[in-house]
N, C-alpha and C positions, 0 to 999 in steps of 0.2 A: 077500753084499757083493761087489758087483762091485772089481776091482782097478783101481790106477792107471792102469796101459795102454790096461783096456778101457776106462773112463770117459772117455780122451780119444780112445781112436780113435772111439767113438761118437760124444760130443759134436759137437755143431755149435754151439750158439748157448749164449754164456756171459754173465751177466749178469754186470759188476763193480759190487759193493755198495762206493760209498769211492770210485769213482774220482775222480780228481783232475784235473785240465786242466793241474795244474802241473806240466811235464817231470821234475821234478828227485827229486818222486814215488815210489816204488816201484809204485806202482799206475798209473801212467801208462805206466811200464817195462815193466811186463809186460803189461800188454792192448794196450799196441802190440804186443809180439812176438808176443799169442795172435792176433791181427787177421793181420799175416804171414804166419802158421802156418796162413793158412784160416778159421779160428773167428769166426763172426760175435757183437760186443761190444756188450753192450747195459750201458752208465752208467747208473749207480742213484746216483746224488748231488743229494741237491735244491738246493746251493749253484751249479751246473753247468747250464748250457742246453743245450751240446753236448760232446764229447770224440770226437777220434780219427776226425770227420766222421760220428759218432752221434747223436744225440736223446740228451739226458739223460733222464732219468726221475726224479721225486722218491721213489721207493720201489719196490717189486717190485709190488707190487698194482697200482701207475700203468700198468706195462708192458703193452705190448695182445697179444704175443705170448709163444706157450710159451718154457721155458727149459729147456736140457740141465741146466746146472751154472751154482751163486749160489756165487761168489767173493767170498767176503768180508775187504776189508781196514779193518775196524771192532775198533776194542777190545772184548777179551771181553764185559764189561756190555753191549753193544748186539746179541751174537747172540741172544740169545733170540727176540725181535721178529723178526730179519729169518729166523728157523728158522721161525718162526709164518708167515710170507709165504711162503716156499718152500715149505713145504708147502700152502698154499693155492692155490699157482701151479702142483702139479702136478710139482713141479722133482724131477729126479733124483737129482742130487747136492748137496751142499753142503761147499764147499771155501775150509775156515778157512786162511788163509794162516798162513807163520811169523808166532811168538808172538801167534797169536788161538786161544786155548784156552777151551773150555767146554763139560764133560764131559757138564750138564744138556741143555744145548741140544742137544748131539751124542745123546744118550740120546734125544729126543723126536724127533729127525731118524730115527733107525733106527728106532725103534717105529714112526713111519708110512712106513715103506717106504723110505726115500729113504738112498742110501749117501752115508757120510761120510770126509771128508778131515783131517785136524786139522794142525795145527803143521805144514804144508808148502808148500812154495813150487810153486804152478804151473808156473811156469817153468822150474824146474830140472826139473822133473817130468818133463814137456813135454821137456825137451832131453834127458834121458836116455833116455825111450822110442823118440824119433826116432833115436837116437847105434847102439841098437839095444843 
């Protein structure tokens, strides 16, 4: 299991599952700042055409290009699905935002290869490794 650090000094291209177009968001909050930060943001919201001057996407499978790291800001009940995608996608990581928990999903994310994030906020993440 790769660490936080290395996950995001790696990363380049973050898929956010959930994002939202609406500022007020937490999910719009932080994929604007991972977009600053460099990170190119690919929206996974099927309610969304664009976000953030992106293409939405209605699901991970829709996406035409690889993905470092599926950020997910979706209630526990819906990670399963989008773990079953990210692993079909080839994706590296998958990073459960604060209070998105799901020990199965994370269980079936490590068995096939892919490191996991749980209960933590990118962002802070992200600012702490930059802060040094």
């Amino acid at each position: 299991m790769k660490s936080i650090a290395e996950t995001l000094q790696k990363a380049r291209t973050i898929a956010v599952v959930g994002l939202s177009s609406k500022r007020y968001r937490p999910s719009y909050g932080v994929a604007e700042y991972l977009q600053r930060a460099g990170y190119r943001i690919i929206p996974v919201n099927p309610n969304e055409r664009e976000v953030l001057g992106e293409k939405a996407y209605p699901n991970l499978d829709a996406v035409p290009e690889a993905v470092d790291v599926v950020d997910i800001f979706r209630r526990p009940e819906f990670v399963p699905g989008i773990v079953e995608a990210a692993i079909r996608k080839g994706a590296k990581t998958v990073w459960m935002q604060e209070g998105v928990v799901n020990q199965d999903a994370a269980r079936q994310a490590r068995e096939a290869g892919l490191s996991v994030v749980m209960d933590r906020c990118i962002l802070k993440e992200h600012w702490k490794v930059a802060a040094g």
